[in-house]
C-alpha positions as CSV (number, residue, x, y, z in Angstrom):
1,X,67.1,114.3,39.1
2,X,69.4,117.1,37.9
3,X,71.9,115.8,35.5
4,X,75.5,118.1,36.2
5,X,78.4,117.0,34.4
6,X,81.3,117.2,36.5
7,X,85.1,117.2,34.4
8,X,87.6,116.9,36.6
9,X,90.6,118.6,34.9
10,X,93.8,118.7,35.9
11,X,95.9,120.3,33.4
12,X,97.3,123.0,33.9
13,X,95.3,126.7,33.9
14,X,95.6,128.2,30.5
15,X,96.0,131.8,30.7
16,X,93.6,134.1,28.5
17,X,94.9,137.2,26.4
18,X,91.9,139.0,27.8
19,X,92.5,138.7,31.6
20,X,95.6,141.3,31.7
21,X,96.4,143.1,35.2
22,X,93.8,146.0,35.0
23,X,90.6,143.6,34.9
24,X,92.2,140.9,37.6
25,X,92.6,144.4,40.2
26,X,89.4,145.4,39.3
27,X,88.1,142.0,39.7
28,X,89.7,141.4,42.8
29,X,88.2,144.7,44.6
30,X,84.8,143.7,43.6
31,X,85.2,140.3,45.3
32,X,87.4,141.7,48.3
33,X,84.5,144.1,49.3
34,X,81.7,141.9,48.8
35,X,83.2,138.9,51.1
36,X,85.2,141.2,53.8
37,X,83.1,140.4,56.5
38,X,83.4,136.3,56.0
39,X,87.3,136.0,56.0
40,X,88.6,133.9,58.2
41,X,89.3,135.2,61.8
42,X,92.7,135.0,63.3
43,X,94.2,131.9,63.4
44,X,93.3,129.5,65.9
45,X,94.0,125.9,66.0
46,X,90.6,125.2,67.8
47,X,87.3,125.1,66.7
48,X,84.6,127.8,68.0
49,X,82.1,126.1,70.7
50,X,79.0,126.8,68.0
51,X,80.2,123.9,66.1
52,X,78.4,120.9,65.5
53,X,80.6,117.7,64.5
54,X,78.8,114.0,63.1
55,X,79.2,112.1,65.9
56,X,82.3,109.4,66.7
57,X,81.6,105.8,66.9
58,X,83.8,102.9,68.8
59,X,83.4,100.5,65.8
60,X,84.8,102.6,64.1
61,X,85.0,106.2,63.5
62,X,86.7,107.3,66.5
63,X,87.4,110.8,64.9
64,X,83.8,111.0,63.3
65,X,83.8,111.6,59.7
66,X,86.9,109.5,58.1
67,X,89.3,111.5,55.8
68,X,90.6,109.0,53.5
69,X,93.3,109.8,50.8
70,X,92.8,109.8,47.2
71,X,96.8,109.5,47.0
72,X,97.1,105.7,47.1
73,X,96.1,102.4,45.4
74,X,94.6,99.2,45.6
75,X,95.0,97.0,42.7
76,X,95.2,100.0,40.3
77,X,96.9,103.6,40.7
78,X,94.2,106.0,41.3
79,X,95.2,108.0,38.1
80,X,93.5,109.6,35.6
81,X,95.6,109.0,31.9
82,X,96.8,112.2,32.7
83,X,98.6,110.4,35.6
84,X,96.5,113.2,37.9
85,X,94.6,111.8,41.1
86,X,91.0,111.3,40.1
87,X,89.2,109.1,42.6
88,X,88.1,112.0,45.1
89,X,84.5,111.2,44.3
90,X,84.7,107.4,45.6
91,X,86.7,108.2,48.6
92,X,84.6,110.9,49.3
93,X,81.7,108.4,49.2
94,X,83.4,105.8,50.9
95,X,84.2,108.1,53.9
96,X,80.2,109.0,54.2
97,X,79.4,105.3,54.0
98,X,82.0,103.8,56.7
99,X,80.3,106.6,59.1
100,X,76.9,105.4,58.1
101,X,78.2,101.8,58.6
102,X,79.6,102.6,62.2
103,X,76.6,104.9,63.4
104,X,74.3,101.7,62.8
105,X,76.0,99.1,63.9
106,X,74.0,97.6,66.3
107,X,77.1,95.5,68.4
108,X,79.9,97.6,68.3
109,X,83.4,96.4,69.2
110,X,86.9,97.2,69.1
111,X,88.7,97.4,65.8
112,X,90.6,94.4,66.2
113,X,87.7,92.1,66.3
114,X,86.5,90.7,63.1
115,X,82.6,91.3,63.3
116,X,79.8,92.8,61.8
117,X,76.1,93.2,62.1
118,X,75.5,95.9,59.1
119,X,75.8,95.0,55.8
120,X,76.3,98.8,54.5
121,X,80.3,98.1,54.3
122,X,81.7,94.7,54.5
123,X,84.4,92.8,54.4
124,X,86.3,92.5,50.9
125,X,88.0,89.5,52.6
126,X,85.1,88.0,55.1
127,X,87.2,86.1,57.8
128,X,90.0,87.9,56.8
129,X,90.0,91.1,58.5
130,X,87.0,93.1,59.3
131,X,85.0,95.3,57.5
132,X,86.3,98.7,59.2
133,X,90.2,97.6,58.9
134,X,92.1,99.5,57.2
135,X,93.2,97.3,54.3
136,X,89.4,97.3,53.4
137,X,89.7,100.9,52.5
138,X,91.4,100.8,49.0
139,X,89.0,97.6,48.2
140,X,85.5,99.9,49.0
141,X,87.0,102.7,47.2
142,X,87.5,100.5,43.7
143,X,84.3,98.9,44.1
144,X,82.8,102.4,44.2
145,X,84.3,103.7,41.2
146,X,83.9,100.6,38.9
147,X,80.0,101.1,40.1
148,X,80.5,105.3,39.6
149,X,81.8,104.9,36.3
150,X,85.3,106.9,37.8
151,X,87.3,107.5,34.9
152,X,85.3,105.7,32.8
153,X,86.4,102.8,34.3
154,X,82.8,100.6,33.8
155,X,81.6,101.8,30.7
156,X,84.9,102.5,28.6
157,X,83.4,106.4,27.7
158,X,87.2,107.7,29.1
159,X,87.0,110.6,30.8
160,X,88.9,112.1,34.4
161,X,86.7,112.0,37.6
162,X,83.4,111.5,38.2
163,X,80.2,113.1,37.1
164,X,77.8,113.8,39.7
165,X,74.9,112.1,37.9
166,X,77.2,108.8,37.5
167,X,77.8,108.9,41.0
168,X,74.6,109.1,41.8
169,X,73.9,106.4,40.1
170,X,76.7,104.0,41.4
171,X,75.5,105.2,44.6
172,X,71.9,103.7,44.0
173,X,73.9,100.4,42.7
174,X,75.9,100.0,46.0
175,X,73.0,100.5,48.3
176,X,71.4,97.7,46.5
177,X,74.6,95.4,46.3
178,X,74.9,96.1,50.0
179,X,71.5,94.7,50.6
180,X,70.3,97.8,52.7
181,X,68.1,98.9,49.4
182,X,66.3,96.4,47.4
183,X,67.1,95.4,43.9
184,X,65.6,97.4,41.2
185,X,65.9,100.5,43.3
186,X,67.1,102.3,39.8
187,X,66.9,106.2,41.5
188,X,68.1,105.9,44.7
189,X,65.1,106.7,46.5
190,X,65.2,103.7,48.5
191,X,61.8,102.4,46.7
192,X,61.3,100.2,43.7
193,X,58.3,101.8,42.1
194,X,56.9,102.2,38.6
195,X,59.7,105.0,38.2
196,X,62.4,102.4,38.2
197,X,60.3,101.0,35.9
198,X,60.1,104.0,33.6
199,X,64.2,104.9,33.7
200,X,64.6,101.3,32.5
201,X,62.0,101.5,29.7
202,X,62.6,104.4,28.2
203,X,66.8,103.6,28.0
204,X,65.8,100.1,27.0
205,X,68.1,98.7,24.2
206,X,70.9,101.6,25.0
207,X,74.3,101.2,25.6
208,X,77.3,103.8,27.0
209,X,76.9,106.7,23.9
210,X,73.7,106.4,22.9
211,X,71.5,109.3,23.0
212,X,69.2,107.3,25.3
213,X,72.0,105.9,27.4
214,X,71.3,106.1,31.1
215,X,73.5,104.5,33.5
216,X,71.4,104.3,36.7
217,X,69.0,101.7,34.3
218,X,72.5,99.4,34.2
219,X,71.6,97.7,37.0
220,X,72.3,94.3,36.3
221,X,74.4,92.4,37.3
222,X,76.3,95.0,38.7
223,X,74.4,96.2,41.7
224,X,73.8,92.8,42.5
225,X,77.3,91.1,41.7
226,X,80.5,90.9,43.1
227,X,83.8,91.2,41.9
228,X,81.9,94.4,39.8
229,X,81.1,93.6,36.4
230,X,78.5,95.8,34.2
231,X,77.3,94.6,30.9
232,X,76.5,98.1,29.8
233,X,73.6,97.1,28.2
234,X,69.8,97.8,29.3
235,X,67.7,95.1,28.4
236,X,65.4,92.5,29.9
237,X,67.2,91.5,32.5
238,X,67.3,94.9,33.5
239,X,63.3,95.1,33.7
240,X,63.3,92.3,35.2
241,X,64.8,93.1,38.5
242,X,62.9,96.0,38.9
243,X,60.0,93.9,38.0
244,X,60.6,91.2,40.4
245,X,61.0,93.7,43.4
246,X,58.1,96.1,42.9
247,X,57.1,97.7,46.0
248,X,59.7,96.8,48.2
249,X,61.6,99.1,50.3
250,X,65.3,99.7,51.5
251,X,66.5,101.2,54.6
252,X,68.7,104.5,52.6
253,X,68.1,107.2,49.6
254,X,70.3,109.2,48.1
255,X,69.6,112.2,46.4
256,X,71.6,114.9,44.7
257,X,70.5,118.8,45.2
258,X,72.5,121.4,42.8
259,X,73.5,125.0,44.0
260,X,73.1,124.0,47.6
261,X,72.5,126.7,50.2
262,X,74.8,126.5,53.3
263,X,71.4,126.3,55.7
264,X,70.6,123.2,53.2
265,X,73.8,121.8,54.2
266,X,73.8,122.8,57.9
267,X,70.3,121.1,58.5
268,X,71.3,117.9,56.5
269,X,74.4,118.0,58.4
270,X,72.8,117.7,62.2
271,X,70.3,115.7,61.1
272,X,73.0,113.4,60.5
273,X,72.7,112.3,57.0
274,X,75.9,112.2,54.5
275,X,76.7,115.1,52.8
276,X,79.5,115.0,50.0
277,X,80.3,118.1,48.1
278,X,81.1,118.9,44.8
279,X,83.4,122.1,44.6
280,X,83.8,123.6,41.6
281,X,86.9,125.5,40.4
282,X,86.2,129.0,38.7
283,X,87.5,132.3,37.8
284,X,86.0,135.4,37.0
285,X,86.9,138.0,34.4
286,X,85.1,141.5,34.6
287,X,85.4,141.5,30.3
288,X,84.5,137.9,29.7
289,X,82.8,136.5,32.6
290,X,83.0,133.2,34.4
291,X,85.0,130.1,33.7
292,X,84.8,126.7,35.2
293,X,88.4,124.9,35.4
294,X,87.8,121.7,37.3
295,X,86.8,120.6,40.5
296,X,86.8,118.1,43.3
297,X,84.6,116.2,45.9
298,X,84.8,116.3,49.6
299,X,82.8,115.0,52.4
300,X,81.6,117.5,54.7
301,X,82.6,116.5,58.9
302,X,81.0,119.3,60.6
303,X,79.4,122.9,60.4
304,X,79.2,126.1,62.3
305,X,76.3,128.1,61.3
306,X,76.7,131.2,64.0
307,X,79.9,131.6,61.7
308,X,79.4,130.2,58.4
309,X,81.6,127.6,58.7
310,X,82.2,124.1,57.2
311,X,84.7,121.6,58.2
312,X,85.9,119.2,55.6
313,X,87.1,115.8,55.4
314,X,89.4,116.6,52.0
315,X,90.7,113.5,49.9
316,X,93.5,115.5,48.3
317,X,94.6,118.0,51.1
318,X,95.2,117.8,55.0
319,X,95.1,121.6,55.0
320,X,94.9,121.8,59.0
321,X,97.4,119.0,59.4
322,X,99.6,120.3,57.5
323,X,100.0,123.9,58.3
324,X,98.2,125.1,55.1
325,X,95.0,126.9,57.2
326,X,94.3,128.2,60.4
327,X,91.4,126.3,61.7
328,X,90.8,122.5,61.4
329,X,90.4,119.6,64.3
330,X,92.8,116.6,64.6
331,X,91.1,114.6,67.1
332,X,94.4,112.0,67.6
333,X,97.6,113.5,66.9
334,X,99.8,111.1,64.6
335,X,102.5,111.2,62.1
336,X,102.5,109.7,58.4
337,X,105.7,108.0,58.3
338,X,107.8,108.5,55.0
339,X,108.3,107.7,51.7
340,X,104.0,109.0,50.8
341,X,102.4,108.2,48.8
342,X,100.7,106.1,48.9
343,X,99.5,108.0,51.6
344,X,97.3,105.0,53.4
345,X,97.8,106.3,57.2
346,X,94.1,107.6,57.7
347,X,93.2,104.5,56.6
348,X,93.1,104.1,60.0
349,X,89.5,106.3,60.4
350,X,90.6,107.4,63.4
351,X,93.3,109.5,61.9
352,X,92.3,112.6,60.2
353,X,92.5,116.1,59.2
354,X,88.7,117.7,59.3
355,X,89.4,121.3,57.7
356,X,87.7,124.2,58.6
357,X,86.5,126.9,55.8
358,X,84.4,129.8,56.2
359,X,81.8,130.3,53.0
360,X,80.3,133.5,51.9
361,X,77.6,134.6,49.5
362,X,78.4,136.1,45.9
363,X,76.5,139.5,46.3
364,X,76.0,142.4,44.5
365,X,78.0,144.2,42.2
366,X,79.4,141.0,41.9
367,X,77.5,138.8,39.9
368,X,75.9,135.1,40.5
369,X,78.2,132.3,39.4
370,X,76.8,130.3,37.3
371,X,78.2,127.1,39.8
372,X,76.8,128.1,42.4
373,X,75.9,130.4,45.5
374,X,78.2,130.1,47.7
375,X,81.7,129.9,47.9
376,X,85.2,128.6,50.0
377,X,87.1,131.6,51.5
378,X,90.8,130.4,50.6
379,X,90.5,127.0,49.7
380,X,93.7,125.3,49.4
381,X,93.3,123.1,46.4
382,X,92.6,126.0,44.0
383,X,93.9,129.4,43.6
384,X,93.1,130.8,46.9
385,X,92.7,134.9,46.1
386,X,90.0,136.4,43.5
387,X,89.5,136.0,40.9
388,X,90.1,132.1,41.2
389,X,86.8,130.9,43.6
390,X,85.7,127.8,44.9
391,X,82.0,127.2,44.3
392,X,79.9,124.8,46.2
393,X,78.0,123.2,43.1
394,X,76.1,120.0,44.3
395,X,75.5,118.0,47.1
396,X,74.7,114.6,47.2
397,X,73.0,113.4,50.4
398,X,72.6,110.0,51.4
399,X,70.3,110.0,53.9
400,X,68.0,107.1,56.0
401,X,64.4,106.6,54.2
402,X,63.0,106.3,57.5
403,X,64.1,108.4,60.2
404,X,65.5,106.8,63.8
405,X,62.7,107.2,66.4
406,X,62.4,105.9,70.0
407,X,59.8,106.6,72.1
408,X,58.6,106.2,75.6
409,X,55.2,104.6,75.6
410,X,54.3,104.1,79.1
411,X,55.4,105.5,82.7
412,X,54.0,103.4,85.8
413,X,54.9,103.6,89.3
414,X,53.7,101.3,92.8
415,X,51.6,104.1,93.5
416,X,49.3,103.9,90.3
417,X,46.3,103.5,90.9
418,X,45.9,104.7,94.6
419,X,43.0,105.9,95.9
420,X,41.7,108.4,96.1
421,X,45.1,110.3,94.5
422,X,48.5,108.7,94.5
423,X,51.0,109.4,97.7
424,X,54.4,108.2,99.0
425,X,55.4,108.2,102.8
426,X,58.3,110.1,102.8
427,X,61.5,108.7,103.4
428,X,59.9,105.2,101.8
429,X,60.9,103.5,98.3
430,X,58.5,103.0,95.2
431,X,59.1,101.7,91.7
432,X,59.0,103.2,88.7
433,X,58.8,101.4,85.4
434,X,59.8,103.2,82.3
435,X,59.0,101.5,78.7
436,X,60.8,102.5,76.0
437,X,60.0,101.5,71.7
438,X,62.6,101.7,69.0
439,X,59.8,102.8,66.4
440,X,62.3,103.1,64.0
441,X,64.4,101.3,61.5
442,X,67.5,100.7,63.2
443,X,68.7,98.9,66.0
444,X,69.4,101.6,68.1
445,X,71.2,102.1,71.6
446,X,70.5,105.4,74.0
447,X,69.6,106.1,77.9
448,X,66.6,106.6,79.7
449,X,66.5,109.1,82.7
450,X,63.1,109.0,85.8
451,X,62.7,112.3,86.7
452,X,60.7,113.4,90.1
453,X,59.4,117.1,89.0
454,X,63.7,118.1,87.4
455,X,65.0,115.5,89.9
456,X,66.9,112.8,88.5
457,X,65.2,109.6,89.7
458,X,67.9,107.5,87.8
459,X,69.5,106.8,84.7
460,X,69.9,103.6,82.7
461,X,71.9,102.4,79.4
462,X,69.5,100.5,76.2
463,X,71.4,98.9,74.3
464,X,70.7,97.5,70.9
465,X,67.1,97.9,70.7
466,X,65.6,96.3,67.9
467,X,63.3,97.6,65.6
468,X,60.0,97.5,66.4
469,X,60.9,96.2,69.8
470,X,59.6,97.2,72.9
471,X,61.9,96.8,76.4
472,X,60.6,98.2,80.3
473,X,63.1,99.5,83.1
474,X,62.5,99.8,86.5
475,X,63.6,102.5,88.5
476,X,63.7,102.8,92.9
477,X,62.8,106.3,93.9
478,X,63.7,107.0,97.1
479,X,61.8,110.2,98.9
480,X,64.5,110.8,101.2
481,X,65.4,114.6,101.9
482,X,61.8,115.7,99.6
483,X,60.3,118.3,100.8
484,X,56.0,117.4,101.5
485,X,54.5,118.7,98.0
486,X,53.1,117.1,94.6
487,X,55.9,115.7,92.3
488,X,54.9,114.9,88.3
489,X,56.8,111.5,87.6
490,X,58.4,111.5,83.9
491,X,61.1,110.2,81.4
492,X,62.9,111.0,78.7
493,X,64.8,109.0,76.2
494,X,68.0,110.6,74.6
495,X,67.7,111.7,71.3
496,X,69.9,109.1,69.0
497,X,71.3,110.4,65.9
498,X,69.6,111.5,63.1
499,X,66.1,111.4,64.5
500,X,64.2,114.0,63.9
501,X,60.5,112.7,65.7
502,X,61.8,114.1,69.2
503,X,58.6,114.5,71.0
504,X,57.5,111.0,71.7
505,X,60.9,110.9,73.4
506,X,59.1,112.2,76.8
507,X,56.5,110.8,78.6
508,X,54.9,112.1,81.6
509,X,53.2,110.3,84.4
510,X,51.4,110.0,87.6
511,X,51.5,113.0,90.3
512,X,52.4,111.7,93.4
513,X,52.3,113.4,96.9
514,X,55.3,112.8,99.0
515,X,53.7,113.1,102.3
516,X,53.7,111.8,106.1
517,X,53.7,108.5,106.8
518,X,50.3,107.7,107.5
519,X,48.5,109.9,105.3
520,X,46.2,107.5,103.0
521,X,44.3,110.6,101.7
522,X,46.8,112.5,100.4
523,X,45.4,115.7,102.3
524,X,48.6,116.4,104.3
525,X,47.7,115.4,107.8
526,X,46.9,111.3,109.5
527,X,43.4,111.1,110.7
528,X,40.6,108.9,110.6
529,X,40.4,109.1,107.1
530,X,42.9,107.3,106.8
531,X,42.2,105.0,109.0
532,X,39.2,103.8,107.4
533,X,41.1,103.7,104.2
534,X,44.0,101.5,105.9
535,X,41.1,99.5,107.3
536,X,39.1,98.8,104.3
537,X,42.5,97.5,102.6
538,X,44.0,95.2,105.4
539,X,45.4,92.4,104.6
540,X,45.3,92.9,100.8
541,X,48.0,92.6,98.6
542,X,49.0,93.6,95.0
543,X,46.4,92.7,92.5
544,X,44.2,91.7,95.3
545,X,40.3,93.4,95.2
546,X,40.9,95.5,98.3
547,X,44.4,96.7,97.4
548,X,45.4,100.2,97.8
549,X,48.8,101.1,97.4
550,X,48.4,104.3,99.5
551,X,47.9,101.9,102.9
552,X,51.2,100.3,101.9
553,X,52.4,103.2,103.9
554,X,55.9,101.5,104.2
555,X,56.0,99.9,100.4
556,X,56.5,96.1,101.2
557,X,53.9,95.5,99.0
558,X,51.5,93.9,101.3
559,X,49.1,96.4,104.4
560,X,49.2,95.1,107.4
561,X,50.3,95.6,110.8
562,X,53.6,97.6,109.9
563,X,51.3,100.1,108.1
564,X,49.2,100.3,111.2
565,X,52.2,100.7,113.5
566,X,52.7,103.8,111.1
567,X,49.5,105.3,110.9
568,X,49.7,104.6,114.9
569,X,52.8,106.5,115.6
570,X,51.8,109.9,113.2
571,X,48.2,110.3,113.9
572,X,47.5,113.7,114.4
573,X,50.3,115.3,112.4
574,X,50.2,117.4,109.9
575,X,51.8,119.5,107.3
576,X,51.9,122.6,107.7
């Protein structure tokens, strides 16, 4: 994994001799012409049609993506020693795991009930309130910098922020104090393998300082402990967890991917997994080149890729809630009431401020950054004009090891089986069973729709499907008002987040006639065809040796005289 330190500085921007007037014009005409064509468009308060949001959830991320403040506190200011705000990188964090949390919660409820059935967040005070409440917010966010090493908070090396390889590394730790990831998971992938192994080995005997010191081979006690407690040491014990959980495997990996493209982040995105952003802060001279000053994390709600557009969910700024930027999206309207901060309203996930940015390319004559590609048109937080720039530097993704996947196995119908083609009187009812299998890892909930040809037989609600587990709906289709013709029974499961394996989701099935009653044969017209057919299967019933669904011309499930009374009353029609 790339190692990028990340410094979050806040003091304030010293001014160089060499950047006088002349180079910051000339400067700022390079940069003007090369992004011209991606400034944002007039204002609008709402979001173009092309955009694609992560998805809201009842229990609970009503407004998708949370927004959470790094403005507030727990049991600890969220200060640097500089007295700056310096916890954007666990909020950030803890906004993409309280979605993760809610999109897999297998029995969602309402906020006010204490419950849960996914162990990716929980409950700082089990019994007390539950693991979405708000006062659980400030108690995730601590736990996630003690583990991220936020200013240097777990292994005493004092610094502002967080680097993106430490929180890469606390990320690793949470998933495997969470329990979704195994212990001894020391990468993040989601699999304890002989590379965990390796990590640990070859920092063996380090501790914070030392030129072998690598904090993602920390991993005991603290991804494994709770209140958080590191003993910044790698030793035995260390080995030994990996050791002791060789081979297993989690549910989540994290992974971190430097200079990300915007299509990276657009497919990550709608596939659903986490994306939080590192922006960096530079500034470009045309005599002495680039500068980095600082730089923040934020977590990314949404993206418009016919624009080049990402929306935001910004720890420091409400940009779109505040006035500050044209476009943004504030699901439910709401006030923060006075004296902030702390500023703990969107605490409440439901409450929050998703900003909207258009990014652009660095192109020629100006040259690459050495941050990044790609860049924030007018980001609020930083100096919002050339030759001040806000460079997307990393991304780190958190994303499930094995993707979501249903699947419809099996379509049947009362007429399977019919000889010699399958046929429904019209105007007569036949079953239709649909079986649907989670093949995935997560309990999962979704609809199932029975088509006839594009018409909708019927639709029906799964809910929490178990891995692995299979369940079978029936469906009544009803021929009334078909015209006579050959109809290709099907259905389709709707495609649940993230899942990516979307052509198991269909299944298509038997081709059945809707045709007079009568007609055994499936040839259009009742004859003595089908008589002998209705003959040969009187009496019979389903499973029986003689049965043949086609005699059971009126679909009671049993030939007998009604069936004849049918055949009687239509022989000799025909269609056309």
């Amino acid at each position: 994994m790339t190692m990028l330190k990340y410094r979050r500085r806040k003091e304030k921007l010293k001014k160089k001799t060499s950047v006088n007037a002349a180079s910051i014009l000339f400067a700022s005409l390079l940069i003007i012409s090369s992004i011209a064509l991606s400034l944002p468009k007039p204002a609008s308060a709402q979001p173009p049609t092309a955009w694609y949001w992560k998805p809201s959830y009842m229990d609970y991320a009503l407004s998708g993506v949370p927004d959470f403040d790094e403005r507030q506190w727990g049991t600890y200011i969220w200060q640097d020693a500089m007295q700056a705000w310096s916890h954007c990188g666990p909020v950030s964090v803890a906004n993409s795991l309280w979605w993760l949390d809610s999109q897999f919660e297998p029995n969602p409820a309402p906020q006010q009930m204490i419950h849960d059935d996914f162990p990716l967040v929980q409950s700082y005070n089990p019994g007390g309130w539950d693991d979405h409440d708000p006062q659980n917010v400030p108690w995730l966010v601590e736990h996630l910098a003690f583990l991220m090493d936020t200013d240097g908070r777990r292994t005493g090396l004092v610094h502002s922020g967080t680097y993106v390889n430490d929180m890469q590394a606390g990320l690793a730790h949470y998933l495997s104090w969470s329990t979704v990831n195994p212990p001894g998971d020391v990468d993040g992938n989601g699999i304890v393998d002989p590379t965990d192994f390796n990590i640990v080995a070859v920092a063996m005997g380090s501790v914070p300082g030392a030129p072998n010191w690598d904090m993602r081979a920390d991993i005991f006690p603290a991804s494994i402990s709770y209140p958080p407690f590191a003993d910044n040491l790698i030793d035995g014990n260390d080995l030994n967890l990996v050791t002791a959980n060789m081979g297993r495997t989690g549910l989540f990996y994290e992974h971190t991917v430097d200079r990300p493209t915007f299509d990276f982040i657009e497919h990550e995105v709608e596939r659903c997994q986490d994306v939080v952003l590192l922006l960096g802060y530079w500034i470009y001279n045309s005599q002495t080149g680039w500068y980095r000053e600082g730089g923040h994390y934020v977590t990314v709600a949404g993206v418009n890729s016919n624009e080049s557009k990402i929306a935001i969910s910004d720890p420091m700024e409400d940009a779109f809630e505040r006035g500050l930027i044209p476009e943004g999206r504030v699901p439910i309207p709401h006030v923060h009431p006075p004296l902030e901060p702390p500023y703990v309203t969107h605490n409440d996930a439901a409450y929050v401020s998703q900003d909207i940015y258009s990014v652009a390319m660095f192109s020629p004559p100006f040259p690459p950054c050495p941050g990044g590609d790609w860049t924030l048109i007018n980001y609020v937080n930083w100096q919002p004009t050339p030759p001040y720039f806000t460079v997307i530097e990393s991304a780190v993704v958190t994303s499930q090891l094995a993707d979501p996947d249903i699947a419809v196995i099996n379509v049947t119908t009362g007429k399977s089986g019919c000889k010699p083609w399958p046929v429904l009187s019209r105007n007569f009812t036949t079953w239709v069973n649909v079986t649907v299998e989670n093949q995935g890892p997560f309990t999962e909930s979704f609809t199932v729709t029975a088509y006839a040809d594009a018409n909708v037989i019927g639709t029906q609600n799964v809910i929490s499907l178990a891995p692995s587990a299979l369940t079978t709906l029936k469906f009544d289709w009803n021929s009334t008002g078909y015209a006579y013709a050959n109809y290709t029974i099907s259905a389709s499961a709707s495609v649940v987040p993230a899942e990516t394996d979307t052509a198991d989701n269909t299944f298509i099935g038997d081709i059945i006639g809707v045709t007079i009653p009568g007609d055994a044969t499936g040839d259009w017209k009742v004859g003595p065809p089908d008589f002998a057919y209705l003959s040969s299967a009187y009496g019979s019933m389903p499973g029986g040796a003689k049965w043949n669904p086609n005699t059971d011309f009126d679909c009671n499930d049993k030939v007998g005289p009604s069936d004849f009374a049918y055949l009687s009353k239509y022989f000799g029609q025909h269609y056309p």
